[in-house]
C-alpha positions, 0 to 999 in steps of 0.5 A: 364554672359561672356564677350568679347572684341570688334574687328574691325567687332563687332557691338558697342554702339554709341552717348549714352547720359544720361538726368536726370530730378526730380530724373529720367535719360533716357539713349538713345544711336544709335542702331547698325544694326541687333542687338536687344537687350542689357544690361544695367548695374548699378554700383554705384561708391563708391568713399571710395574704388575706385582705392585702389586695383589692382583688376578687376573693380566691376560689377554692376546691369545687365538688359536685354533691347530690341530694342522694349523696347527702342522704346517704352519708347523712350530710358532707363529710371531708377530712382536714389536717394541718393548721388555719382554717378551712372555708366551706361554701355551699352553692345551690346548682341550677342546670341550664342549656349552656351547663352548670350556675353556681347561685351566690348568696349575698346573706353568707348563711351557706357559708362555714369556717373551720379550723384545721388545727391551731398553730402555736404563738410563743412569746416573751417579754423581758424589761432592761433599765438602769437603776437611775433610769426613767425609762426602760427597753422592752425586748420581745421575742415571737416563737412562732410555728407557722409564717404569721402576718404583722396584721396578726398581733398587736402589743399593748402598753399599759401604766402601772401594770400588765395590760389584760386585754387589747383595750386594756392601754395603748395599742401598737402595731408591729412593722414586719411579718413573723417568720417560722421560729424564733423573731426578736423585736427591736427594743422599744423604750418605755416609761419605767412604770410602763408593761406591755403584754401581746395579743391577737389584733382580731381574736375571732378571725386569727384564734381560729388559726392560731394559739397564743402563749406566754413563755 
């Protein structure tokens, strides 16, 4: 399939909305004057390798879909199981001599994310020290559903009490990818009036995927 990117006289892809009921979404988007057909590509984001390497995103599902279809079943319909979230683009098609152009908009509005259901996160937190003391070690535990990238989580470390945000103390990151079931971090060695809480490094982006929850 080939590609091109838009220029100012290119017919593009607007106010594409995306409703999701019982495991079913429905796309629906303005059609551009005179053009009567397009692709719909599906591309499920897999957080474990996302913005590792330099490379050319990954190219998803394409499907050809028709204004007639559209009017029809009153938008694009597609059913999504599982956990993660699922990318839909939507590309205008122009047919030329040589077969099919794929237009590929720069301002990202033929473009929706949709989650496929969330995959829990369980964690805890216990603290061990010494009556006299200074300083205390922090065992964590991740119980996780699915493989979840390091990227993904963060522990924060607070003076005085429990952090309630990621920009509630002092940031850290973890070292190794959490695999599906039960992960027990390494000790860390804290001040004695320290506590640390766990959270998403980027809500937005790993809350579509995933549930964070304290044990």
């Amino acid at each position: 399939m080939r590609f091109t990117d838009a220029d100012p006289s290119t017919p593009l892809i607007r106010k594409l909305t995306l409703a999701v009921d019982e495991g079913r979404c429905t796309l629906r988007w303005l059609w551009p004057e005179r053009v009567e057909a397009v692709y719909v590509e599906r591309l499920e984001l897999d957080m474990m390798s996302d913005d590792r390497t330099g490379e050319e995103p990954a190219q998803g599902k394409l499907k050809l879909y028709t204004r007639e279809e559209y009017k029809a079943s009153n938008g694009y319909t597609d059913r999504i199981t599982g956990f993660g979230a699922i990318k839909y683009t939507v590309y205008v098609c122009q047919m030329q001599e040589d077969g099919p152009v794929l237009i590929r908009q720069r301002d990202e509005d033929n473009m929706v994310i949709a989650s496929a259901g969330k995959a829990d996160i369980r964690f805890s937190i216990r603290y061990k020290s010494g009556f006299f003391q200074k300083r205390k070690s922090v065992l964590i535990t991740v119980t996780a559903e699915v493989p979840v990238p390091k990227e993904a989580l963060c522990y924060v470390r607070k003076q005085g009490g429990v952090p309630l945000n990621k920009e509630d103390g002092t940031v850290y990151p973890f070292v190794s990818d959490f695999a599906p079931g039960r992960n027990e971090m390494p000790p860390v060695e804290v001040a004695k009036d320290d506590y640390v809480r766990l959270f998403f490094t980027d809500g937005p982006k790993y809350g579509a995927a995933y549930r964070l929850i304290s044990d």
